[in-house]
mmCIF file of the C-alpha atoms, coordinates in Angstrom:
data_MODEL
# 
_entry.id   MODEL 
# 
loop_
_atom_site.group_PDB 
_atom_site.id 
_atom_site.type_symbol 
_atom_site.label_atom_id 
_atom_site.label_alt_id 
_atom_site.label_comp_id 
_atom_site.label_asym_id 
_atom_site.label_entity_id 
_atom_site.label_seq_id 
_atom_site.pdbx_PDB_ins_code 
_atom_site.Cartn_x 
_atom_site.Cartn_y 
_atom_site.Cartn_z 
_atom_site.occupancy 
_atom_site.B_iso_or_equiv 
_atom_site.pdbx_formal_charge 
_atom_site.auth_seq_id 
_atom_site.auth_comp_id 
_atom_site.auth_asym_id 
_atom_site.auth_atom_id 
_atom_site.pdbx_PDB_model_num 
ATOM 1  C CA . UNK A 1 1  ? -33.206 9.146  -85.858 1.00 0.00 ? 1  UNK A CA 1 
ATOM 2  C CA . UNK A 1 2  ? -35.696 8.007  -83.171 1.00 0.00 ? 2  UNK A CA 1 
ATOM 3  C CA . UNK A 1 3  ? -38.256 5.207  -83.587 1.00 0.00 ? 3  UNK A CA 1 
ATOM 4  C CA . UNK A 1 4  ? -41.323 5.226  -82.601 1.00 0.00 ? 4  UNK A CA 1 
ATOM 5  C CA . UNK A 1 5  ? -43.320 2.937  -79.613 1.00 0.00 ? 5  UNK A CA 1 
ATOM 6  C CA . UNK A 1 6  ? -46.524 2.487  -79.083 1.00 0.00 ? 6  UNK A CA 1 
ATOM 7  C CA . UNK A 1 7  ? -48.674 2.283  -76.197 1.00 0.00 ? 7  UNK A CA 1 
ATOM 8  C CA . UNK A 1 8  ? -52.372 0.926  -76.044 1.00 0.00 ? 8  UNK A CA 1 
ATOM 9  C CA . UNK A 1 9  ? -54.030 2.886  -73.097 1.00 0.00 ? 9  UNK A CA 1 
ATOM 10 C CA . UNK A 1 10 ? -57.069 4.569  -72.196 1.00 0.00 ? 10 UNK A CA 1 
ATOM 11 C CA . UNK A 1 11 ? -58.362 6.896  -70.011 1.00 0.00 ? 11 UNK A CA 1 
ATOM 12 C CA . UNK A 1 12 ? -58.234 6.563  -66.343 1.00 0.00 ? 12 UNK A CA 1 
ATOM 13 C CA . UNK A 1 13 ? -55.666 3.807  -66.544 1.00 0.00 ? 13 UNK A CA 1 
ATOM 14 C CA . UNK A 1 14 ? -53.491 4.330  -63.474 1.00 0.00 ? 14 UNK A CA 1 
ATOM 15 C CA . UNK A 1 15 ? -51.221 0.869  -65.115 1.00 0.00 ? 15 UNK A CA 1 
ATOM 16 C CA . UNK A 1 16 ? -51.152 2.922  -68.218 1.00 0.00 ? 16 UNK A CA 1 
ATOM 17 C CA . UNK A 1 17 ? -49.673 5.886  -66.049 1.00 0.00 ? 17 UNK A CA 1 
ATOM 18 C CA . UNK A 1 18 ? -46.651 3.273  -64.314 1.00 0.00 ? 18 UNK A CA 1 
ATOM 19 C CA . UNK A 1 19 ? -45.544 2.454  -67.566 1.00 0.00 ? 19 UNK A CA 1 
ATOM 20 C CA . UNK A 1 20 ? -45.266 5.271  -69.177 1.00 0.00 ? 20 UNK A CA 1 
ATOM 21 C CA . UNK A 1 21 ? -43.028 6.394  -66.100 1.00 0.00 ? 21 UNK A CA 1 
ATOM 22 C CA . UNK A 1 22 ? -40.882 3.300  -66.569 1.00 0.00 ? 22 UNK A CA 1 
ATOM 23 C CA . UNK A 1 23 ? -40.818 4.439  -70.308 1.00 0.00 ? 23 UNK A CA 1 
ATOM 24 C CA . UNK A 1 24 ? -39.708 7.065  -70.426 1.00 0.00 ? 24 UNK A CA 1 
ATOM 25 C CA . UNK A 1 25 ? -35.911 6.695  -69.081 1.00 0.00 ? 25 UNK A CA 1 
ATOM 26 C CA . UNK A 1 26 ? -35.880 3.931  -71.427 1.00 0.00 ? 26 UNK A CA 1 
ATOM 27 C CA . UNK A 1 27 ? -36.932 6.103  -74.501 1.00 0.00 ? 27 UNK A CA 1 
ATOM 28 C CA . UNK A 1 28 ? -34.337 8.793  -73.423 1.00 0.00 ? 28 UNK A CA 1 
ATOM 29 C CA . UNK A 1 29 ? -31.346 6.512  -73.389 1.00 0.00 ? 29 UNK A CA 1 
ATOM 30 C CA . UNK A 1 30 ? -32.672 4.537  -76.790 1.00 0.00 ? 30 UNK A CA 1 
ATOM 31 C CA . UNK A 1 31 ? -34.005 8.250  -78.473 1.00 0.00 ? 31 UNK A CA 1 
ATOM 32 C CA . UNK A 1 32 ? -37.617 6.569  -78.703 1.00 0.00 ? 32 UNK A CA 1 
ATOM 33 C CA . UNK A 1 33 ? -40.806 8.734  -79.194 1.00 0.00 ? 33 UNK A CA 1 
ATOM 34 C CA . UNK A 1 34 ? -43.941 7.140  -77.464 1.00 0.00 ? 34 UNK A CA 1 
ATOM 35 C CA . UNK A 1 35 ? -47.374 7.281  -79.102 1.00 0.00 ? 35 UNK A CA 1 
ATOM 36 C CA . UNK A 1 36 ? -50.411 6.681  -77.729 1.00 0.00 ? 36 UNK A CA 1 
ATOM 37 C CA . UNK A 1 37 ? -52.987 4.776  -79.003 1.00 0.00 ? 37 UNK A CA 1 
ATOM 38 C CA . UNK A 1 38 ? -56.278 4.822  -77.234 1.00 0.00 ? 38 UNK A CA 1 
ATOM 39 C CA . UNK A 1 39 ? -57.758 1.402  -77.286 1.00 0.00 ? 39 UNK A CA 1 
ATOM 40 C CA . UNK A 1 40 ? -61.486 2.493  -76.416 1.00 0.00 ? 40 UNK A CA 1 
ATOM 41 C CA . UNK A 1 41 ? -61.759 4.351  -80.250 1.00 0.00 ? 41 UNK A CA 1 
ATOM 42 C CA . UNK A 1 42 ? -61.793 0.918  -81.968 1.00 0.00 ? 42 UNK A CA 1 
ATOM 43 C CA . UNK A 1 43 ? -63.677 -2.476 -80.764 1.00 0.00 ? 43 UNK A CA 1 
ATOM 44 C CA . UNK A 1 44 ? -61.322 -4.566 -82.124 1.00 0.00 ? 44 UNK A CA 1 
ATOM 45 C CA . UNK A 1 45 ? -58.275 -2.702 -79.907 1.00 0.00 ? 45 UNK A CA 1 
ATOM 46 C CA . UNK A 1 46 ? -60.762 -3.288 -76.894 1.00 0.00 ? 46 UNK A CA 1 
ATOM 47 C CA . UNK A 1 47 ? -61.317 -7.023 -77.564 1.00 0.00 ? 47 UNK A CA 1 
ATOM 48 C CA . UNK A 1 48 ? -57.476 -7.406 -78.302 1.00 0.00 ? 48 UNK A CA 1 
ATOM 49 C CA . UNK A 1 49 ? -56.169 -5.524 -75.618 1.00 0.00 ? 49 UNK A CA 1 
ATOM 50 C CA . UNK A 1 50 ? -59.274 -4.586 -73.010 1.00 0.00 ? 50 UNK A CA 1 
ATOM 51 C CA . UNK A 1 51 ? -57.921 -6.924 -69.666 1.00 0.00 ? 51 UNK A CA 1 
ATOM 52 C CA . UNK A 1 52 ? -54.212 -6.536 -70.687 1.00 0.00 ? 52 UNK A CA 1 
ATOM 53 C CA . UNK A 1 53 ? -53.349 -2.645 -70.927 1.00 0.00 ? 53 UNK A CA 1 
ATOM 54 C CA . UNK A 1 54 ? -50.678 -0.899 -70.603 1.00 0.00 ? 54 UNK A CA 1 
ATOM 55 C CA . UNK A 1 55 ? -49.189 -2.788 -73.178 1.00 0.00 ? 55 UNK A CA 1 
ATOM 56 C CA . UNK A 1 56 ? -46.195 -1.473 -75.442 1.00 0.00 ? 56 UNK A CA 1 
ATOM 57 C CA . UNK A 1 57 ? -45.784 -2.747 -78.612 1.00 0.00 ? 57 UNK A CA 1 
ATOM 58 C CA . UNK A 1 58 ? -43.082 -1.922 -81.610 1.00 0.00 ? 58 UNK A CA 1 
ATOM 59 C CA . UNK A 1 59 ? -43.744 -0.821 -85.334 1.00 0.00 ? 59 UNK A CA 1 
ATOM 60 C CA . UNK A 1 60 ? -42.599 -4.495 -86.259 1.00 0.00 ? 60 UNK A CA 1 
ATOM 61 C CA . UNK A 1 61 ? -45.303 -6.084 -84.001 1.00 0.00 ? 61 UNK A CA 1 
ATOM 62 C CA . UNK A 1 62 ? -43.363 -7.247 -80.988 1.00 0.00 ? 62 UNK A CA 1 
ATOM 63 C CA . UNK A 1 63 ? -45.230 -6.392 -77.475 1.00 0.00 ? 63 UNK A CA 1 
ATOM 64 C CA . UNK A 1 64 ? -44.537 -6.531 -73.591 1.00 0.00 ? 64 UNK A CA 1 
ATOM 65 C CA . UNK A 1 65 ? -47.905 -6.664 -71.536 1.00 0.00 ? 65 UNK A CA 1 
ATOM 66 C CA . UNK A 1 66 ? -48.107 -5.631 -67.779 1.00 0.00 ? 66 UNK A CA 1 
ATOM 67 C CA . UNK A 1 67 ? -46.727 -6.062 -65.627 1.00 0.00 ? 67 UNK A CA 1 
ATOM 68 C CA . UNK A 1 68 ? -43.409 -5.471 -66.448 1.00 0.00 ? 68 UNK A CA 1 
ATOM 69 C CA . UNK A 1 69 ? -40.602 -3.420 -64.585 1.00 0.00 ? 69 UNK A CA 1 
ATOM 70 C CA . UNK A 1 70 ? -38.051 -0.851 -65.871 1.00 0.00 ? 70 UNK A CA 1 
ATOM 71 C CA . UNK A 1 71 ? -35.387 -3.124 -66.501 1.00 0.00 ? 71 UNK A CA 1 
ATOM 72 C CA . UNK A 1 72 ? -37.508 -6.010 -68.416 1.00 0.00 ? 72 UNK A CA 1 
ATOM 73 C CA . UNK A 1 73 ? -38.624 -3.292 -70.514 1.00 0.00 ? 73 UNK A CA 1 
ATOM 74 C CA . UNK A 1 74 ? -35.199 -1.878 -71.404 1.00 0.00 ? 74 UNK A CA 1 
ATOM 75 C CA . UNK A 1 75 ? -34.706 -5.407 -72.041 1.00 0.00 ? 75 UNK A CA 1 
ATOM 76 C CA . UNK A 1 76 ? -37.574 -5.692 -74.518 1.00 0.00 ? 76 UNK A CA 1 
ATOM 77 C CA . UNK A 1 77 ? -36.972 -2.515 -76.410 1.00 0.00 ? 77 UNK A CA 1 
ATOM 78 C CA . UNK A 1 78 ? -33.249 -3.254 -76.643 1.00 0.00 ? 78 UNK A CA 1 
ATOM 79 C CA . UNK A 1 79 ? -34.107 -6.409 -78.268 1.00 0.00 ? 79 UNK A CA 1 
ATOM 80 C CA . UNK A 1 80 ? -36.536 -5.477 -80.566 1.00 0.00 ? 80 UNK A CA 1 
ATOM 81 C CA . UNK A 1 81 ? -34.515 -2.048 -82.164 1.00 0.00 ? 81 UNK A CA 1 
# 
């Protein structure tokens, strides 16, 4: 059964592109599905999360802000299964 990750992103977000290409070698070896979650629909996403996007966050509530790198996010995700 795969869990599900969430990224807060919006359009035109070249950052939001990077990690999502660090993400998704991670979600293949840990069978993750990535959804994305749009942070210009809502104000409060865009006062939470406006100057730190991409940032990917777990169902329980954990998050990694960029930057981060493939291996710290592995890291993160591994620890928060």
């Amino acid at each position: 059964m795969s869990r599900t990750v969430i990224l807060y992103t919006t359009a035109g977000c070249h950052l939001c592109e990077q990690a999502k290409s660090l993400f998704w070698p991670c979600a293949e070896q840990l069978q993750l599905r990535l959804q994305e979650v749009d942070i210009a629909e809502s104000e409060d996403l865009v006062e939470r999360y406006g100057v730190k996007i991409p940032v990917i966050a777990t169902q329980q509530g954990a998050e990694i802000a960029w930057p981060f790198d493939q291996p710290q996010l592995l890291s993160f995700l591994k620890s928060n299964e």
